[in-house]
C-alpha positions in Angstrom: 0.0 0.0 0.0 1.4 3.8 -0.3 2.7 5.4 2.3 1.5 9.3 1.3 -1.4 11.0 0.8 -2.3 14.6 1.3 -4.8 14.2 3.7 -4.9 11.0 6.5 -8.5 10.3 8.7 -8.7 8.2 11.9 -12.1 7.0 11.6 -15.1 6.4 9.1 -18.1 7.0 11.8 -19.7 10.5 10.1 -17.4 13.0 10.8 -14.1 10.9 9.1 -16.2 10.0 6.2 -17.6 13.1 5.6 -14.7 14.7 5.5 -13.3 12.3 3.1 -16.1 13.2 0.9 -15.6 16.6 1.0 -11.7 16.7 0.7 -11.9 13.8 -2.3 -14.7 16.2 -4.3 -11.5 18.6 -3.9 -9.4 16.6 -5.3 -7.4 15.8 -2.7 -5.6 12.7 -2.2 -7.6 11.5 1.0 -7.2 8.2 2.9 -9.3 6.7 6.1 -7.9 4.3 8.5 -10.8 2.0 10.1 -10.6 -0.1 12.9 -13.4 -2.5 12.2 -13.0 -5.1 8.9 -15.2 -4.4 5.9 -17.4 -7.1 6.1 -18.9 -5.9 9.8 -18.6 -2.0 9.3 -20.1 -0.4 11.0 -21.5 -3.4 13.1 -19.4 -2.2 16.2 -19.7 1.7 15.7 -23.4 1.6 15.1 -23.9 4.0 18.3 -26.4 6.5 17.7 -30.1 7.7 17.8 -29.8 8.9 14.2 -32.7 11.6 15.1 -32.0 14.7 12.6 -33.5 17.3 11.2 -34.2 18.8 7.0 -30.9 21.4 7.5 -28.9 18.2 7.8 -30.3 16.4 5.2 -30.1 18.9 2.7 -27.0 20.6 3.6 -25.0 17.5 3.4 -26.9 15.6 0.5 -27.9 13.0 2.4 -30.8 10.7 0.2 -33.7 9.4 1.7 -33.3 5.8 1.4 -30.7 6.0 4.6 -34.1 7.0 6.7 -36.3 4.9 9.1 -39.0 7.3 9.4 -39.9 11.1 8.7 -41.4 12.9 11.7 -43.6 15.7 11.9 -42.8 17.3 15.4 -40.7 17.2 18.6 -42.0 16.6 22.3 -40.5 17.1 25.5 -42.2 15.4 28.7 -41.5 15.7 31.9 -43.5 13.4 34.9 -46.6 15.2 34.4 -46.5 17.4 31.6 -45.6 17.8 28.2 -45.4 20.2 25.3 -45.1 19.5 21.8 -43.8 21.6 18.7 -44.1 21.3 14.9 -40.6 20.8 13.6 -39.8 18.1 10.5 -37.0 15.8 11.5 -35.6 12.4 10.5 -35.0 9.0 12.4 -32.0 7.5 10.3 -30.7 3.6 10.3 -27.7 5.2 11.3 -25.6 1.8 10.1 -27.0 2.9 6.7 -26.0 6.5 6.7 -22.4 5.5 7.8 -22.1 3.0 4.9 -24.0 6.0 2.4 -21.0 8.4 3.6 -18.2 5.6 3.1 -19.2 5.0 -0.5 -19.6 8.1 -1.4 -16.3 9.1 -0.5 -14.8 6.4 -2.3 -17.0 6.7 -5.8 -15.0 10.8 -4.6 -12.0 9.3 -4.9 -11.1 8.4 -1.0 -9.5 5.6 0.2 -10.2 3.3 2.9 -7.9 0.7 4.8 -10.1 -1.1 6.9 -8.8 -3.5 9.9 -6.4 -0.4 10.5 -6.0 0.5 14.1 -4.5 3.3 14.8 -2.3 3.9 17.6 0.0 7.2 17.8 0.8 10.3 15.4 4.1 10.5 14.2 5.7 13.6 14.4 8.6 15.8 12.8 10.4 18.9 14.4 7.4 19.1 16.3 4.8 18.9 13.4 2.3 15.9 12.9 3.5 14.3 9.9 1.7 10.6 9.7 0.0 8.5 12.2 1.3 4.8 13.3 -1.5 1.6 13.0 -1.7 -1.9 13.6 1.8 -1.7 15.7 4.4 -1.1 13.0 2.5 0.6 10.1 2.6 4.0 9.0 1.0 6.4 6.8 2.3 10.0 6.1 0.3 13.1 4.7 0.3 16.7 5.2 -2.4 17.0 6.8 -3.9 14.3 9.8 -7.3 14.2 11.5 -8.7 12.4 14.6 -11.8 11.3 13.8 -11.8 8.6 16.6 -14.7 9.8 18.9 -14.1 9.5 22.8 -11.2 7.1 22.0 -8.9 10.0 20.4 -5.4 8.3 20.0 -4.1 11.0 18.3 -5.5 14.4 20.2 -4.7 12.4 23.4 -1.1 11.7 22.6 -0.4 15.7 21.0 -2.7 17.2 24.0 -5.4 18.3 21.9 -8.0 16.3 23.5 -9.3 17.2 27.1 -11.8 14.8 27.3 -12.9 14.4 31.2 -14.3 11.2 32.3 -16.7 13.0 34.5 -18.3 14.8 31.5 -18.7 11.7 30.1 -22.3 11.0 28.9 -23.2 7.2 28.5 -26.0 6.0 27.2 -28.5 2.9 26.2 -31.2 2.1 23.5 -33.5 -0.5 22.4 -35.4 -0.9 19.4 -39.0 -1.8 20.5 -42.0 -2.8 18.4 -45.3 -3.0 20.0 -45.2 0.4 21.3 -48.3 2.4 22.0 -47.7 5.8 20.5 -51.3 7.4 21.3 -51.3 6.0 24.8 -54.1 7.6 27.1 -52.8 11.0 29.5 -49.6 10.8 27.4 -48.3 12.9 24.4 -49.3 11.5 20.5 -45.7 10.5 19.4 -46.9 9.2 16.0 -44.3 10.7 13.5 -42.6 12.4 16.8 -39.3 12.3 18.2 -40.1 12.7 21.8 -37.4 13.1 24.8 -38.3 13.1 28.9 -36.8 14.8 31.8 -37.5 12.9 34.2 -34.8 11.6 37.1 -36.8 8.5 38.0 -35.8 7.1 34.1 -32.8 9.2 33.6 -30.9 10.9 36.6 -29.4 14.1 35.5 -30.4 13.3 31.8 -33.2 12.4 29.8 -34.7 9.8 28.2 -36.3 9.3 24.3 -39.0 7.7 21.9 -38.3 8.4 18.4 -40.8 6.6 16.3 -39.7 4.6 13.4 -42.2 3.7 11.6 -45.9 1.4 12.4 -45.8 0.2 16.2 -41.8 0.1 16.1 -39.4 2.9 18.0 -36.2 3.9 19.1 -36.2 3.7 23.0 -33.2 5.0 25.6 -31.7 6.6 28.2 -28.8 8.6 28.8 -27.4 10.7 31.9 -23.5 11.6 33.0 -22.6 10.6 36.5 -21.8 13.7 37.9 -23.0 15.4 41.2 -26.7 15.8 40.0 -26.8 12.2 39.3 -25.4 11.2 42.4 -27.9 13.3 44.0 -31.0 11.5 42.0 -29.8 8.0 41.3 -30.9 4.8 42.9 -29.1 1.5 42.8 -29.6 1.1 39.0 -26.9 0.7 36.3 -27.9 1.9 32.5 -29.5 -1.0 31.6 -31.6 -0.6 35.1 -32.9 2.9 34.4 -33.7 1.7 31.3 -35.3 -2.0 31.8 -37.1 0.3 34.7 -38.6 2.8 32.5 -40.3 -0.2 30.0 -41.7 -2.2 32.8 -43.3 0.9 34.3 -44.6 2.7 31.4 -47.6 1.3 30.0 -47.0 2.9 26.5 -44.2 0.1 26.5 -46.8 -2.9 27.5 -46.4 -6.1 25.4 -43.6 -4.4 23.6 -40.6 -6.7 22.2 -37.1 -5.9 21.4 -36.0 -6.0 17.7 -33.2 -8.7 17.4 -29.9 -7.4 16.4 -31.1 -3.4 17.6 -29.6 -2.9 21.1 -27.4 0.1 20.9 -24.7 1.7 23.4 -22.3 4.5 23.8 -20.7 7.4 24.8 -20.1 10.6 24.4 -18.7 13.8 26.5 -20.5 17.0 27.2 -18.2 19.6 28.0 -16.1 22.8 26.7 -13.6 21.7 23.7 -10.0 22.1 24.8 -7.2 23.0 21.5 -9.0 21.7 18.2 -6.0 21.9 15.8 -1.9 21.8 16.1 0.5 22.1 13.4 -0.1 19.4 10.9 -3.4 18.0 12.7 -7.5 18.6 13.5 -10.0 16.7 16.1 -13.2 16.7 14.4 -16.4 15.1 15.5 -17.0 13.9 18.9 -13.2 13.7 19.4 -13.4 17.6 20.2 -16.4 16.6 21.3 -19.1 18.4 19.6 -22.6 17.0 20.4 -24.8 19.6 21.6 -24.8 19.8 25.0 -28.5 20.5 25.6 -30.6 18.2 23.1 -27.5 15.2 22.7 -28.0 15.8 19.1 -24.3 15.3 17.4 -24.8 14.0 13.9 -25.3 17.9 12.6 -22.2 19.4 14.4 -20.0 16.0 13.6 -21.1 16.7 10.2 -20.4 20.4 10.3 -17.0 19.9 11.6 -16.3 17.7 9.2 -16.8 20.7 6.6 -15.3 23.0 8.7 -11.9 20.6 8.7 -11.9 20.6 5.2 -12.2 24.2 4.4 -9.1 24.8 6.4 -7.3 21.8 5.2 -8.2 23.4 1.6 -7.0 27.2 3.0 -3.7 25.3 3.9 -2.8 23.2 0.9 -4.1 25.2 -2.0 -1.2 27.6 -2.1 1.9 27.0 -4.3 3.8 27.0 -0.9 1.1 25.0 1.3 1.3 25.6 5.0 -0.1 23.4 7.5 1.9 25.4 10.5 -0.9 25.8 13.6 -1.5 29.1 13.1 -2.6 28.6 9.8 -4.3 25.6 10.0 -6.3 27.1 13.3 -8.6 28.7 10.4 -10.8 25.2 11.8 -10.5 26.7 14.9 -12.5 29.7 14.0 -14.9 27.6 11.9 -15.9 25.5 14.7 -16.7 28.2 17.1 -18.6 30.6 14.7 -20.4 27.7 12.2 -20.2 24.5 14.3 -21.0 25.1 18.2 -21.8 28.7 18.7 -22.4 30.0 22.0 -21.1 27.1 23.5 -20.7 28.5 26.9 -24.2 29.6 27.5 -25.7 26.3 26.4 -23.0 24.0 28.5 -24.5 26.6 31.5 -27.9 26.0 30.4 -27.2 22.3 30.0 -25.9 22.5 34.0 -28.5 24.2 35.2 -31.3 21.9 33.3 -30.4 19.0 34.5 -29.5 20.2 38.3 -33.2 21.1 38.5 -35.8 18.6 40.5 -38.9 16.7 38.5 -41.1 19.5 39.7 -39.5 22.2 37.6 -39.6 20.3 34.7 -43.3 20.2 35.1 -43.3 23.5 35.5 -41.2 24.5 32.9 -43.5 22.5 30.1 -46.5 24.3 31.5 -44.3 27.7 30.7 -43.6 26.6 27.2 -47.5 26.3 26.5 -48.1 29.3 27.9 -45.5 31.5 26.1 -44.9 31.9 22.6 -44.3 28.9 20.6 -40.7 30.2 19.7 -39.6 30.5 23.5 -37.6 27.2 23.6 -35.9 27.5 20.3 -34.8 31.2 21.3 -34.0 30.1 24.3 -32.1 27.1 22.6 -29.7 29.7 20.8 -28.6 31.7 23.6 -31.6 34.5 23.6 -31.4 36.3 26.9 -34.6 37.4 26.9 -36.2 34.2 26.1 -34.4 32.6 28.9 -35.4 35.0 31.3 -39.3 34.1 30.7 -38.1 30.7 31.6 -36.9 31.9 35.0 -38.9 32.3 38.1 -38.1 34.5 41.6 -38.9 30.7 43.0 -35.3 29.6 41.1 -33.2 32.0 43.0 -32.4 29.3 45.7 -31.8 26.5 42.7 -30.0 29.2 40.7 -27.9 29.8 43.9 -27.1 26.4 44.8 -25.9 25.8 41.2 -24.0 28.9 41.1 -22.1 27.4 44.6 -22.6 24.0 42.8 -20.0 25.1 40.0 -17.8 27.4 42.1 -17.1 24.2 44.3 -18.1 26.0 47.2 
């Protein structure tokens, strides 16, 4: 096999391949190192919800054949309470979408070594200059991303990752078919993806239904174990909360498990620490880059994926190419102003959300039908003013406690 390309990926989960498929439509020579074989991928990798929404779809040309199910609207519950919004999303067969993206890049022109495990970078007067795999080999290009996830051999080993195991979300899903969508005193979830606050299912997290399609759904859990779920949690593991939550729900009565559909993963939720050195990027959820309120990371995997590109493309298009960190840092930029803005005030937001008890959730879902229906996505980009509707003078001792809460006092 050669040794040198232009561009080297850790990683074909979305983030690697889409990059690959934007850097080969460039024309650059682009190679991906897999861990898993051909024959399985993505079998071990296949991690995700897939929940989307039309921006994604479109903005990244993904066809419609890699979709479970179209929905119509989003709900949030909480124990008692729940309020629903009109917004057109997607459920994807996320194996499908992977293996879509993969292809794709290589009808491009990218390359793919599967059964490649990669271990180090290797580096040259201090520059990132290839990566090491399967023990002995190596691969060289000018330019090398970590598209690894959580694992992040590469950002790890040049101190780009910061990744903290307490901001480490985990989490579990089933797919389930029997499920009763239209279940009496609850919300309609037909075409819906739905997710619950509720720390009885999901301490200091939340909980989902995404409907697939007929009777079948996408059913899970997910919290970090940090203070707030030490402060909620009962003797449960993942698969606790979760086995908990179908036997006491009765929109989950007579439902079965789907052979072959049991899902599980990680993720971290936290402030990205360096994104780029000289020679090298962290893209996806090696940075990490879901959104920290709603868990959605397909989107922003996707968009850094782009991002890397376009700076790999700033860096290697002049007749003197320069992948020195200052230049390549044009990613750096990208991802804070295209990928994750604001992401300060919605990791706070994220905090405080989860840190409040079950009766604020109710009474935060009764707020959102009262207000205007575009309170919560305001709210969702950072608007102060829609935030402070969501606020009561009955949070001041929950807004202190978090405020001691995060000052460690």
């Amino acid at each position: 096999m050669r040794d040198r390309f232009d561009v080297a990926i850790a990683g074909a989960g979305p983030a690697g391949a889409q990059c690959a498929r934007d850097l080969a439509a460039r024309g650059y020579d682009t190679v991906v190192l897999e861990t898993e074989s051909e024959a399985e991928f993505p079998r071990q990798s296949n991690k995700s919800t897939g929940g989307t929404f039309p921006s994604m779809m479109a903005g990244f040309s993904i066809p419609d054949d890699v979709v479970m199910h179209f929905t119509d609207s989003v709900v949030i519950e909480s124990p008692t309470q729940y309020f629903a919004q009109e917004q057109a999303g997607a459920v994807l067969e996320f194996a499908d979408f992977k293996k879509f993206l993969v292809a794709d890049s290589q009808e491009k022109g990218a390359e793919y070594w599967f059964d490649a495990r990669v271990s180090k970078p290797i580096t040259e007067g201090g520059s990132v200059v290839g990566m090491q795999y399967n023990g002995d080999g190596e691969v060289y290009a000018d330019v090398v991303i970590d598209a690894t996830g959580p694992a992040a051999p590469l950002a790890k080993a040049l101190g780009v990752s910061d990744l903290k195991h307490k901001n480490q979300a985990i989490g579990l899903e089933y797919e389930l078919e029997g499920v009763d969508l239209d279940a009496p005193g609850y919300a309609d979830l037909t075409d819906a993806m739905m997710l619950r606050l509720d720390h009885e299912y999901a301490p200091g997290g939340y909980s989902w239904i995404f409907h697939t399609g007929a009777d079948t759904a996408k059913v899970g859990v997910c919290y970090i174990q940090n203070e707030t779920y030490q402060q909620y949690a009962k003797n449960r593991t993942i698969d606790g909360y979760l086995e908990h939550w179908l036997e006491t729900d009765p929109r989950f009565e007579g439902t079965e498990r789907i052979e072959g559909k049991h899902h599980r993963g990680s993720a971290h939720v936290q402030q990205p620490g360096k994104l780029s050195t000289d020679g090298f990027i962290a893209i996806g959820d090696t940075v990490p880059t879901v959104d920290p309120l709603w868990g959605e990371g397909i989107h922003q995997g996707m968009r850094s994926a782009r991002a890397a590109a376009i700076a790999v493309d700033h860096c290697l298009t002049p007749d003197d190419p320069d992948t020195s960190a200052e230049n390549i840092s044009l990613y750096d930029t990208l991802w804070h102003r295209e990928v994750a803005p604001k992401m300060d005030a919605r990791l706070l937001m994220t905090q405080l959300l989860y840190f409040a008890a079950n009766e604020r959730y109710d009474e935060l879902l009764s707020d959102l039908n009262r207000l205007d229906p575009d309170t919560l996505s305001k709210a969702n980009q950072g608007n102060k003013l829609a935030i402070a509707k969501l606020l009561h003078l009955t949070d001041i001792p929950l807004l202190t406690r978090f405020a001691r809460h995060r000052l460690g006092v």
